[in-house]
Backbone as CSV, one residue per row, in Angstrom:
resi,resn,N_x,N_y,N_z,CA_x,CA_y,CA_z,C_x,C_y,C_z
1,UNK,75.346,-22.013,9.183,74.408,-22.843,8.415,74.287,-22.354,6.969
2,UNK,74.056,-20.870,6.654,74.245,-20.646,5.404,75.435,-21.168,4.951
3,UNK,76.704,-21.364,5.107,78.089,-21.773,4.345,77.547,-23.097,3.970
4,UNK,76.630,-23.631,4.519,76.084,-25.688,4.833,75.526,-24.792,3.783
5,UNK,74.395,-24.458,3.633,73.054,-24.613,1.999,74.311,-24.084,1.351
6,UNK,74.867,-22.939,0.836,75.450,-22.300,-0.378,76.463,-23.566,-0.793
7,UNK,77.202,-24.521,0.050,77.758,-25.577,-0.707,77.469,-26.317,-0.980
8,UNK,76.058,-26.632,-0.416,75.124,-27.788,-0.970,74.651,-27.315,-2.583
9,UNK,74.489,-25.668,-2.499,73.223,-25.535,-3.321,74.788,-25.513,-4.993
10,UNK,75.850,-25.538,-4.790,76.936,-25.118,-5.542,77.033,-26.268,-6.047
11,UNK,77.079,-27.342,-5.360,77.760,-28.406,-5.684,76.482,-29.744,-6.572
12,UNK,74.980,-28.983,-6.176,74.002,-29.829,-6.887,74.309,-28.861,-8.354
13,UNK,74.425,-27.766,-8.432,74.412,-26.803,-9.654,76.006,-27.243,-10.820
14,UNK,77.253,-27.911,-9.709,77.673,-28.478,-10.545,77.413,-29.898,-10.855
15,UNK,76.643,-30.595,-10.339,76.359,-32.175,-10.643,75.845,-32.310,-12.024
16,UNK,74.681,-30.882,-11.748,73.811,-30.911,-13.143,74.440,-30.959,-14.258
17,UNK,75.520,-29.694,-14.386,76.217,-28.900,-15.289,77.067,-29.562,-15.844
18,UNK,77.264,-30.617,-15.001,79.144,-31.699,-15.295,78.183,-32.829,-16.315
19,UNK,76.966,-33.264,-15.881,76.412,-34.367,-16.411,75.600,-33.934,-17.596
20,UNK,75.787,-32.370,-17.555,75.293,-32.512,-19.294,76.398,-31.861,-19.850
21,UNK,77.504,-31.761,-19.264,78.588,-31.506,-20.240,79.383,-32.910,-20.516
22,UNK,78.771,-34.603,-20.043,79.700,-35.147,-20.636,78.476,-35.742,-21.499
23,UNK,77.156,-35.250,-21.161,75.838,-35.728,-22.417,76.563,-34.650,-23.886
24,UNK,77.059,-33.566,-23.595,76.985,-32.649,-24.406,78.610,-32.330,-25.476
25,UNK,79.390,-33.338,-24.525,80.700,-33.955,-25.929,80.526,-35.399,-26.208
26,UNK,79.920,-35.934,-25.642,79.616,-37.315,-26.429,78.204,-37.703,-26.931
27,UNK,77.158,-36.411,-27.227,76.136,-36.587,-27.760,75.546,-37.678,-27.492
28,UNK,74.830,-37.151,-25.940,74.123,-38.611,-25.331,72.980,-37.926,-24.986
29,UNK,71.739,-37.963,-24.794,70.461,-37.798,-24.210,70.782,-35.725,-23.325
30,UNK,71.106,-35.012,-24.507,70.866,-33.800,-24.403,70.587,-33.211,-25.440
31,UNK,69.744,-31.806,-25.327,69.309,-31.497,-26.191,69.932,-30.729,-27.184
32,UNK,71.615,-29.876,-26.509,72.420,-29.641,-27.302,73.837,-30.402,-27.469
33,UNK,74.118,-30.328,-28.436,75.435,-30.962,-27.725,76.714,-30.459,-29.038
34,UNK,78.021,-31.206,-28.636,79.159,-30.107,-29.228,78.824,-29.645,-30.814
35,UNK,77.840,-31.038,-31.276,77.849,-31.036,-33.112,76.164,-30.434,-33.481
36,UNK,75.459,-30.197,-32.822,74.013,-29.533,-32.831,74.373,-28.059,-32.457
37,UNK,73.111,-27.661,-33.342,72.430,-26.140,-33.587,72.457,-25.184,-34.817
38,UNK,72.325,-24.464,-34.625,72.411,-23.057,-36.195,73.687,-23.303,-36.562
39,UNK,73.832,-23.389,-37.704,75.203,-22.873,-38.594,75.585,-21.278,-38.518
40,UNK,76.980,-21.278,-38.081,77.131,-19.742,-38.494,78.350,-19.847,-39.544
41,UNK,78.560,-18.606,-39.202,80.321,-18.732,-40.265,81.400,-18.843,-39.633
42,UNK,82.492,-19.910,-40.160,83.142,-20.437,-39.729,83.942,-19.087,-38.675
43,UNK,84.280,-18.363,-39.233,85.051,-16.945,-38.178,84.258,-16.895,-37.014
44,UNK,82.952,-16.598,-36.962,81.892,-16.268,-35.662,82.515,-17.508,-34.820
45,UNK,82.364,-19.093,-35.604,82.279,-20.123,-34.671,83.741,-20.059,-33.970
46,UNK,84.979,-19.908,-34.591,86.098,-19.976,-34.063,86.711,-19.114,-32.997
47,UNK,86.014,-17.676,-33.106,86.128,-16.600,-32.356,85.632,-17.091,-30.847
48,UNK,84.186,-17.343,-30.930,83.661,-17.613,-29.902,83.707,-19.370,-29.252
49,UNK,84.057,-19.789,-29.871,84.508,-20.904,-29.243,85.725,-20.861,-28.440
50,UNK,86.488,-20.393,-28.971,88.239,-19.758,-28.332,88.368,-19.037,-27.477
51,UNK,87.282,-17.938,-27.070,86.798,-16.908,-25.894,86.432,-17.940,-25.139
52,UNK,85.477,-18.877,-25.256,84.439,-19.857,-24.396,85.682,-20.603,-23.239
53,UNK,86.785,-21.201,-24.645,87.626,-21.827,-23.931,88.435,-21.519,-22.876
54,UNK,89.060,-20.229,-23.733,89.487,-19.156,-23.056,89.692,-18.753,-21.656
55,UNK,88.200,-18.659,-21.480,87.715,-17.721,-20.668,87.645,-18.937,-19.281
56,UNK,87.211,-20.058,-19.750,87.233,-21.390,-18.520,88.790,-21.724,-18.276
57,UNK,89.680,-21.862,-19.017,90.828,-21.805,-18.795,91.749,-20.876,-17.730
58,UNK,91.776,-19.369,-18.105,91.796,-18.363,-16.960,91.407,-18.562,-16.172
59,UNK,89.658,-18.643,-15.732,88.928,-18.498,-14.681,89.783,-20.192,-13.815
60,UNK,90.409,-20.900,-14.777,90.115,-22.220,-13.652,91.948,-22.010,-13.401
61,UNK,92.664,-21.368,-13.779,93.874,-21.780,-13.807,94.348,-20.678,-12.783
62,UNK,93.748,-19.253,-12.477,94.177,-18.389,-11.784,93.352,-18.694,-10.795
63,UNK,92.317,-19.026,-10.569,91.684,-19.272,-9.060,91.909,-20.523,-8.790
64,UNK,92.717,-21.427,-8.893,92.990,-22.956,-8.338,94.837,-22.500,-7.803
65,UNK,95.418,-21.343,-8.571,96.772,-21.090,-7.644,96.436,-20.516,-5.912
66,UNK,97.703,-20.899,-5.471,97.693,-21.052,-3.926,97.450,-19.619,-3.579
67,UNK,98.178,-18.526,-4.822,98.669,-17.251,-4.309,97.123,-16.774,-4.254
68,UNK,96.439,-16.645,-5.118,94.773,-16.761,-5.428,93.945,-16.865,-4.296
69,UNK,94.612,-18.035,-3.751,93.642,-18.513,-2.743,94.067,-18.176,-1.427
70,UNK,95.122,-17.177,-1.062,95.708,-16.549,-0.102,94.574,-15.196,-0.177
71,UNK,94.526,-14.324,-1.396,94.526,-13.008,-1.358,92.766,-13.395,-1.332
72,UNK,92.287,-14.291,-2.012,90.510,-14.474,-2.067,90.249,-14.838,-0.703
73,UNK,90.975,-15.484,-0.011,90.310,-16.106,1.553,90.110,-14.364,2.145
74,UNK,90.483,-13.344,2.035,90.972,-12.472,2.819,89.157,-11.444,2.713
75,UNK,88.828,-12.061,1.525,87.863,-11.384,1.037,86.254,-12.292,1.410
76,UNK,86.548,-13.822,1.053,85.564,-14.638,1.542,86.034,-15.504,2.470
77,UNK,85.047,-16.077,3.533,85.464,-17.059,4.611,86.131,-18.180,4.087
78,UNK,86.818,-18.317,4.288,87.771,-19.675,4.566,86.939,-20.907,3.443
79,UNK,85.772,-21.111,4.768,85.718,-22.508,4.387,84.270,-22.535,2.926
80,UNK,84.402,-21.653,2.678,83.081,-21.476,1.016,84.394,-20.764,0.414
81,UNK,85.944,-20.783,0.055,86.461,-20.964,-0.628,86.694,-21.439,-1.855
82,UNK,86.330,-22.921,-1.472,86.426,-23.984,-2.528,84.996,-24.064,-3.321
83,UNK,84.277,-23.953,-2.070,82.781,-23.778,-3.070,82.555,-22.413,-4.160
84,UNK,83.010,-21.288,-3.629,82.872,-19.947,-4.323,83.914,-20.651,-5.616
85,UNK,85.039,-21.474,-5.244,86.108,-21.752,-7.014,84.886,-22.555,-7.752
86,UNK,84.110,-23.356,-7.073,83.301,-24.726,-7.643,82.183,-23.689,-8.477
87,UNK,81.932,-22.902,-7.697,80.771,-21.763,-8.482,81.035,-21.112,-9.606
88,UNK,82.535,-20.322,-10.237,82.873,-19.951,-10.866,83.367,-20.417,-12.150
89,UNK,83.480,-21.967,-11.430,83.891,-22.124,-12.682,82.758,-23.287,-13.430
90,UNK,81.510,-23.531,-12.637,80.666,-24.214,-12.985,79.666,-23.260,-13.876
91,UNK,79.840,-21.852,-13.668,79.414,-20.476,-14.087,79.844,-20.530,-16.123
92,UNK,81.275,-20.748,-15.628,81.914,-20.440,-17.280,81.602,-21.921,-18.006
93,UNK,81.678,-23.004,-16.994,81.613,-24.589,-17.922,79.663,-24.158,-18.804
94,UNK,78.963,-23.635,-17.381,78.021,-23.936,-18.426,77.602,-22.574,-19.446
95,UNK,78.219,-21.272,-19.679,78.100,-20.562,-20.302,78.942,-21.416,-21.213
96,UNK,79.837,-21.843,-21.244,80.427,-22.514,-22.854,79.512,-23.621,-23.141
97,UNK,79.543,-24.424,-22.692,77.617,-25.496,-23.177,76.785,-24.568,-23.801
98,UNK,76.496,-23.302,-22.932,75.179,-22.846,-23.818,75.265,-22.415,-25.162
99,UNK,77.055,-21.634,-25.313,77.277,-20.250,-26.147,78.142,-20.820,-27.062
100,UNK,78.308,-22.315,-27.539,79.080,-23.261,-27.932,78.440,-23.034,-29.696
101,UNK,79.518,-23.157,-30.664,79.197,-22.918,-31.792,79.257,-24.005,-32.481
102,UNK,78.728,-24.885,-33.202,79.345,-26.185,-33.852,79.919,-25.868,-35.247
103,UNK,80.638,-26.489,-35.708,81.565,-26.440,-36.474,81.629,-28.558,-37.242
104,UNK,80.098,-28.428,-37.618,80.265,-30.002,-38.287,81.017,-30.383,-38.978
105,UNK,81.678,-29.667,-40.241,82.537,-29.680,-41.274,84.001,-29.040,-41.327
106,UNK,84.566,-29.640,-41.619,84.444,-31.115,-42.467,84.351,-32.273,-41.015
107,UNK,84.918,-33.243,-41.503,84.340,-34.548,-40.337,86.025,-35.103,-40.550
108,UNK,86.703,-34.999,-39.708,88.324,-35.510,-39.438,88.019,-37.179,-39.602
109,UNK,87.387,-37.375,-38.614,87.103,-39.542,-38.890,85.872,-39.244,-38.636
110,UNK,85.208,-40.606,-38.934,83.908,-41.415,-38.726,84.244,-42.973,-39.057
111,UNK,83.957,-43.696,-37.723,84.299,-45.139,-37.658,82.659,-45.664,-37.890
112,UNK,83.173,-46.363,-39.030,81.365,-46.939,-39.318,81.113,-48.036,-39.002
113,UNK,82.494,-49.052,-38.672,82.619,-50.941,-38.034,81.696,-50.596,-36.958
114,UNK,81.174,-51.279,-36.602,80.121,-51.675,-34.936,81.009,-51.756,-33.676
115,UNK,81.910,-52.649,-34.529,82.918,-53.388,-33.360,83.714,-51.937,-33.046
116,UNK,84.401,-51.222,-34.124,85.077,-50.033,-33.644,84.738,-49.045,-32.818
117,UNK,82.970,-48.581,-33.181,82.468,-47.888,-33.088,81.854,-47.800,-31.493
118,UNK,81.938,-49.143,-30.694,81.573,-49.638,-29.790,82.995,-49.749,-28.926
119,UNK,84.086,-49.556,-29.378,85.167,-49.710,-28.310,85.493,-48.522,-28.240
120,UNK,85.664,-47.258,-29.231,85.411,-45.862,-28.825,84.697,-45.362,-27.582
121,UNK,83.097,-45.561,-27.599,82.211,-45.415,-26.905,82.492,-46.246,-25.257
122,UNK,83.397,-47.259,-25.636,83.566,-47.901,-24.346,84.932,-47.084,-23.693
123,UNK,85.634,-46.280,-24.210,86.735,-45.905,-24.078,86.273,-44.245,-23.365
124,UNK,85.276,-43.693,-24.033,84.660,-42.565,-23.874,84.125,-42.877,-22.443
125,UNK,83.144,-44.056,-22.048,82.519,-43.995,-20.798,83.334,-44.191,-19.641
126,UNK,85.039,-45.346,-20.168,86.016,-45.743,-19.505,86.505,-44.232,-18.610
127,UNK,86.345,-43.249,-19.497,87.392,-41.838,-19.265,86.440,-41.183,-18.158
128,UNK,85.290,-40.993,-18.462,84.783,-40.782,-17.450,84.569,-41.425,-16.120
129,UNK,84.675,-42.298,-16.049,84.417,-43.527,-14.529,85.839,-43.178,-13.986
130,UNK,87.149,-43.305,-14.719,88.426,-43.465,-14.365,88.199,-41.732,-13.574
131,UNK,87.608,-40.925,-14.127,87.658,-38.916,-13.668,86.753,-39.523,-12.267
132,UNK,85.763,-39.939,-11.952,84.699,-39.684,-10.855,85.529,-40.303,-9.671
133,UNK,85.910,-41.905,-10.174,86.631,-43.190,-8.994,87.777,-41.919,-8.704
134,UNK,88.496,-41.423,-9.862,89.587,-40.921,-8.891,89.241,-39.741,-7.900
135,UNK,88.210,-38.966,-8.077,87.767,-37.844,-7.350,87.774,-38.684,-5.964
136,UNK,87.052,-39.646,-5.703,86.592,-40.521,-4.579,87.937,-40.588,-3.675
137,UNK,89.181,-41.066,-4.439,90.326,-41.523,-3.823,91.011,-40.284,-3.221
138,UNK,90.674,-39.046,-3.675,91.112,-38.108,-2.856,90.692,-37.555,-2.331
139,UNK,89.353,-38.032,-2.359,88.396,-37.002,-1.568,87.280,-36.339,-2.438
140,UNK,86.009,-36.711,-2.529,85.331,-36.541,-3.646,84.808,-34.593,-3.138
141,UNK,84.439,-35.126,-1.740,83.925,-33.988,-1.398,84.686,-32.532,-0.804
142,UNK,85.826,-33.076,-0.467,86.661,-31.687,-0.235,86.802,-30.966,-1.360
143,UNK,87.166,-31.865,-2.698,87.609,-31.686,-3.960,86.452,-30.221,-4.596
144,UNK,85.159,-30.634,-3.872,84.037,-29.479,-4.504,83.524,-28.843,-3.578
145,UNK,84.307,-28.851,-2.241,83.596,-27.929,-1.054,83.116,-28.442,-0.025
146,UNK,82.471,-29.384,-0.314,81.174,-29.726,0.889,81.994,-30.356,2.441
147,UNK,83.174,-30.792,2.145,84.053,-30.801,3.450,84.414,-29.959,4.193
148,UNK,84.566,-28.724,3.601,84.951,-27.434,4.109,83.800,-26.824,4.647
149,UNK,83.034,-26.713,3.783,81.461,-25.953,4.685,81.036,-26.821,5.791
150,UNK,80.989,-27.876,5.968,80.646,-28.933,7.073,81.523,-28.361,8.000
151,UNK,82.537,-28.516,7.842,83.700,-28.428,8.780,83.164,-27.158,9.648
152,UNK,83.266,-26.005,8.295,83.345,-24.986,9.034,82.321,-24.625,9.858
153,UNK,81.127,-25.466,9.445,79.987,-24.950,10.157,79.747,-25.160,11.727
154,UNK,80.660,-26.913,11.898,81.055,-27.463,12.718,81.908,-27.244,13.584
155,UNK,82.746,-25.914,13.418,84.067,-25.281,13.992,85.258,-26.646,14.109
156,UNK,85.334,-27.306,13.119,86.400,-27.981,13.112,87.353,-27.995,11.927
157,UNK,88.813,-28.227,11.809,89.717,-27.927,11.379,90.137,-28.876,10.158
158,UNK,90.287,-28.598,8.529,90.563,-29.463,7.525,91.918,-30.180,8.354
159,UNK,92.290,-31.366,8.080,93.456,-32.376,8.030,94.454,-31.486,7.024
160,UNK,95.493,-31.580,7.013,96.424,-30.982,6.443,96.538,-32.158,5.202
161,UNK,96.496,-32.022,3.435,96.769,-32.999,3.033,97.855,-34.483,3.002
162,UNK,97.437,-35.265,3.040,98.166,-36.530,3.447,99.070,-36.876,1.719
163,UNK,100.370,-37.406,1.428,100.661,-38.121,0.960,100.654,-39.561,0.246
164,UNK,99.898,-39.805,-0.966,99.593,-41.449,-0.808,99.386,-41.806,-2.456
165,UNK,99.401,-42.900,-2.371,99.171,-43.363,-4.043,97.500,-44.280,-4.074
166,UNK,96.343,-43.749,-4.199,95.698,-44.918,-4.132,95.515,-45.060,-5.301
167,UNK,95.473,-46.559,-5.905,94.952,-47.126,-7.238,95.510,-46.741,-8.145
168,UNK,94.916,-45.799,-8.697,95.333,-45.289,-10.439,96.518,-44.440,-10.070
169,UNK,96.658,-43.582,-8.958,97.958,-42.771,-8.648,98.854,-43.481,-8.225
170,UNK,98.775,-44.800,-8.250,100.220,-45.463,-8.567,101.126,-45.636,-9.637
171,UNK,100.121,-45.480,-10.656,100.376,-45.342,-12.190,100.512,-44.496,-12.904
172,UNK,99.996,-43.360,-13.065,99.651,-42.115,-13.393,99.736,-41.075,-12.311
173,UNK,100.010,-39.904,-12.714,100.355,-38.993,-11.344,98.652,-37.840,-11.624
174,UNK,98.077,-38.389,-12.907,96.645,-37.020,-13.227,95.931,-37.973,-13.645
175,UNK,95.292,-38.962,-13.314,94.022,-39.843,-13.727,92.902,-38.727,-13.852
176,UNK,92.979,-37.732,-13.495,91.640,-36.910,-13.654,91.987,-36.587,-14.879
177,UNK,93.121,-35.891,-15.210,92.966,-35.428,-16.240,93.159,-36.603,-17.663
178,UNK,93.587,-37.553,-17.068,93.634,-38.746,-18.355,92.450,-39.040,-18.323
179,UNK,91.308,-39.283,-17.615,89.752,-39.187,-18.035,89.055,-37.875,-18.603
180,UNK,89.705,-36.703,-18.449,89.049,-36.063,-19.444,89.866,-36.231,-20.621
181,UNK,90.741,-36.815,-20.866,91.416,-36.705,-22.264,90.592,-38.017,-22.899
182,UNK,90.366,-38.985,-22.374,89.847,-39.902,-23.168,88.163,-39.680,-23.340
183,UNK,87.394,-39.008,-22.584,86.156,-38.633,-22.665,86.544,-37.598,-23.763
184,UNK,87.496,-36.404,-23.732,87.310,-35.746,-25.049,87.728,-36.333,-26.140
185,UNK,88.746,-37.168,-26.427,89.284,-37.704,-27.301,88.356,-38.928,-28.175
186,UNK,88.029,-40.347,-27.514,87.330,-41.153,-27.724,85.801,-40.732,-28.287
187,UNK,85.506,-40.701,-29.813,84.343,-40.742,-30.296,84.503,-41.542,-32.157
188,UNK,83.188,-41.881,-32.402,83.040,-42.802,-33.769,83.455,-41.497,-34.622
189,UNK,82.617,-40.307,-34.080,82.560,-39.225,-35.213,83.368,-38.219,-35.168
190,UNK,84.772,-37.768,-35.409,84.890,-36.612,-34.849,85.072,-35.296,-35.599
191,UNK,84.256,-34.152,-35.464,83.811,-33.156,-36.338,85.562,-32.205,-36.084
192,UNK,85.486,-31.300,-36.879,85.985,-30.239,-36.929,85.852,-29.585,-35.426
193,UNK,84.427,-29.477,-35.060,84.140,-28.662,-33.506,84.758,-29.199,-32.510
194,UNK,84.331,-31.021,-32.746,84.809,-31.594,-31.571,86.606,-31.960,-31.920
195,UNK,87.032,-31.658,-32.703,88.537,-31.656,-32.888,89.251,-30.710,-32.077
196,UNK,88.449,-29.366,-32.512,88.781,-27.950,-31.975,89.030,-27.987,-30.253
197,UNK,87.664,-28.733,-29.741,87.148,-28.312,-28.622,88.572,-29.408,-27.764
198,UNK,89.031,-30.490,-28.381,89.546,-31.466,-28.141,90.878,-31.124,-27.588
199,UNK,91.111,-30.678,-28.463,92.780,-29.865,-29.124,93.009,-28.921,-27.537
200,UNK,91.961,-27.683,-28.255,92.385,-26.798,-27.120,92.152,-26.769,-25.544
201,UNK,91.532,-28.677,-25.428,91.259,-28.475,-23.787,92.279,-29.569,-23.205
202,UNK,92.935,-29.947,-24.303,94.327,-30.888,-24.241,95.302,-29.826,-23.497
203,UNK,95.408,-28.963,-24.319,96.744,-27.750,-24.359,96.263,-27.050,-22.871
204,UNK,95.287,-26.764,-22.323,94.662,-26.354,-21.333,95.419,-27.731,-20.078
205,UNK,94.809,-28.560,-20.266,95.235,-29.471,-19.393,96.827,-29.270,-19.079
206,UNK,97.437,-29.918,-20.203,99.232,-29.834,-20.427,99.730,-28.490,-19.054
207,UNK,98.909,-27.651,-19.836,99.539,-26.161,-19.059,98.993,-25.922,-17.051
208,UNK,97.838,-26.545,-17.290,97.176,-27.031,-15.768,98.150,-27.957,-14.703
209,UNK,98.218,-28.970,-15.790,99.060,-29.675,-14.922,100.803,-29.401,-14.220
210,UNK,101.269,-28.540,-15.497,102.853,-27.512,-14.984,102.717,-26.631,-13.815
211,UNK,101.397,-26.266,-13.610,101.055,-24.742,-12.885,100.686,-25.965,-11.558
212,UNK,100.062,-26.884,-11.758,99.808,-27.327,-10.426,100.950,-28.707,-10.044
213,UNK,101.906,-28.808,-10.500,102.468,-29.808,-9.866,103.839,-28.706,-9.535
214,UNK,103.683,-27.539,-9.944,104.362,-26.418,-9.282,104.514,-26.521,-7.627
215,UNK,103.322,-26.625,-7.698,102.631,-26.001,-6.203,102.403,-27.049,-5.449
216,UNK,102.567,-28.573,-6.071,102.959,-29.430,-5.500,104.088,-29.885,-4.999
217,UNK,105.500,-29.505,-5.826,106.664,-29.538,-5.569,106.562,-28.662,-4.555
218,UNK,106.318,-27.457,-4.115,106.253,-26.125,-3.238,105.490,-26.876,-1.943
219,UNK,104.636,-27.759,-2.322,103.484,-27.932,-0.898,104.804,-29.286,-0.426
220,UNK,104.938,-30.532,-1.143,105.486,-31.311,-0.767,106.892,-31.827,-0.560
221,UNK,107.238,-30.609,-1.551,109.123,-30.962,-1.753,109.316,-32.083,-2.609
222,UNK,110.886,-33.074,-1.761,111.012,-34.213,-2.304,110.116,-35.092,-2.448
223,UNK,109.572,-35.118,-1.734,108.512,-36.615,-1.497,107.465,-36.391,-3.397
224,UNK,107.261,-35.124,-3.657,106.613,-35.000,-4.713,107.868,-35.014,-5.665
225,UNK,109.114,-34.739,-5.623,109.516,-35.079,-6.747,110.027,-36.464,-6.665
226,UNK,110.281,-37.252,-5.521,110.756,-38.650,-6.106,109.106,-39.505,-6.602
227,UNK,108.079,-38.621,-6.629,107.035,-39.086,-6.727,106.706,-39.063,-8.722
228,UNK,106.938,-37.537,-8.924,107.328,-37.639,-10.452,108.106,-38.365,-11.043
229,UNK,109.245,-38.544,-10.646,110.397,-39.620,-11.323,109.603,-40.888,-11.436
230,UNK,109.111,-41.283,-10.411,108.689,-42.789,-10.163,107.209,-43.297,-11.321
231,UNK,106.705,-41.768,-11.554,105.438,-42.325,-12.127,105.106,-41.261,-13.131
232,UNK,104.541,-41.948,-14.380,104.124,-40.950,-15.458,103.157,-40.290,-14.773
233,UNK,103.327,-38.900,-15.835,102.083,-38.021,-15.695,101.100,-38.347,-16.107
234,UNK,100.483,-38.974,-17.268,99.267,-39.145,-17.649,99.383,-40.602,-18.230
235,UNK,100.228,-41.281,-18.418,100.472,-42.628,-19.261,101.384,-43.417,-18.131
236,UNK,101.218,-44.322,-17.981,102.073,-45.436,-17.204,103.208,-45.701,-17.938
237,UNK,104.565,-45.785,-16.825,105.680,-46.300,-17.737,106.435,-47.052,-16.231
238,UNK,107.458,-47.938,-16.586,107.644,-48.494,-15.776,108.457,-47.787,-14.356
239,UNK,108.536,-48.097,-13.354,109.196,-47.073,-12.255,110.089,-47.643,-11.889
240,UNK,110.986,-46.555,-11.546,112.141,-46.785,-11.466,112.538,-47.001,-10.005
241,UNK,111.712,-47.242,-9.368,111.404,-47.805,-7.607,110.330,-47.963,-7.179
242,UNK,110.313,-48.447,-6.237,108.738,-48.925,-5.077,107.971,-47.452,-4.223
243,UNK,107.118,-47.253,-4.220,106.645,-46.440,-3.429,104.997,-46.418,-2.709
244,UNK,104.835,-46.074,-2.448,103.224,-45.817,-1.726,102.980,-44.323,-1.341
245,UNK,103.356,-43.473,-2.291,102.877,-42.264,-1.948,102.450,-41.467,-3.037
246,UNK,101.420,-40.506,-2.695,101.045,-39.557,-3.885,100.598,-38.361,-3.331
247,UNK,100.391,-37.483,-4.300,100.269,-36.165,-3.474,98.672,-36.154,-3.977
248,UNK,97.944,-35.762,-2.376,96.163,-35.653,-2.565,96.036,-34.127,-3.110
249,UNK,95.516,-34.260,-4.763,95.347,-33.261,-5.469,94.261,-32.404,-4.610
């Protein structure tokens, strides 16, 4: 029953944390956000913004490998695995929210049309809906634990992942990560900070996605690579055959 509360109590701690980190790059109804607070000097802000990034990058890129999650099971139970990754790295997302430096100046664009300024913003909320729907299609809740602690509490056994394309993974092989690119990307204003923050969680992604479709080729074989051929990574392009399969991230 404790593994049941600690993934409950993990997974409300990231609900919070996720929903003011997309209040807190698109400056919506929070109290800080990427372009608010003290001015420092530009060195302080760049230093510590780059650690911030840094540091979520590592933490998410070495504990999401398989080898990781061989040598950590050995240490924690099985099934608060995924919740103990959901903890750690909901740990560093919101130490970078808090410890976040802004960097207003100079200002790269500012779209001042209504009409422009309003299809940004629709593009920004687009990126996010496209990140949540796809969580759903693979499993919203294994994805952050709460399948695994159930399970385990239940003495019953995860499904081995299934093969499949639903919806957007017919098109794209990372809809998650093409919704955070357009939630970071898509804004009227975009500062120096939010350029920065933009940039380096692009290059983060890029390198996320090599390290894990690694381990997808490794988990699935062919079936994952006639699955790459067939379908862009983050942009749709036309395929070069029929299929119905995708690999459940």
């Amino acid at each position: 029953m404790f593994g049941v509360l600690y993934g409950v109590a993990v997974y409300v701690f990231f609900l919070a944390t996720f929903t003011y980190a997309i209040g807190f790059v698109g400056g919506v109804a929070v109290p800080k956000d990427i372009d608010s607070g003290s001015a420092v000097p530009l060195a302080e802000a760049l230093v510590v913004n780059l650690l911030l990034l840094g540091l979520f990058a590592v933490q998410h890129s070495v504990m999401a490998r398989r080898g990781f999650k061989r040598w950590w099971t050995r240490i924690v139970p099985e099934p608060v695995e995924r919740s103990s990754f959901v903890l750690a790295a909901t740990v560093v997302l919101a130490l970078l929210l808090w410890q976040w430096r802004p960097i207003a100046q100079p200002v790269v664009w500012s779209v001042a049309d209504p009409a422009g300024r309003f299809a940004l913003q629709a593009v920004f909320w687009l990126g996010w809906a496209m990140l949540l729907i796809s969580t759903c299609l693979i499993n919203h809740f294994e994805l952050f634990g709460l399948r695994q602690v159930l399970a385990g509490w239940r003495g019953h056994e995860i499904p081995a992942p299934v093969f499949r394309t639903p919806l957007f993974y017919r098109h794209v092989r990372h809809p998650i990560y093409l919704g955070f690119l357009l939630g970071f990307w898509a804004t009227p204003v975009m500062t120096a900070g939010h350029l920065l923050f933009a940039v380096a969680t692009t290059g983060y992604i890029l390198i996320g996605i090599w390290f894990e479709e690694r381990d997808l080729v490794a988990q699935f074989g062919d079936r994952y690579r006639v699955y790459r051929e067939q379908v862009g990574m983050l942009l749709p392009w036309p395929r070069k055959g029929s299929g119905r399969d995708a690999a459940e991230h």
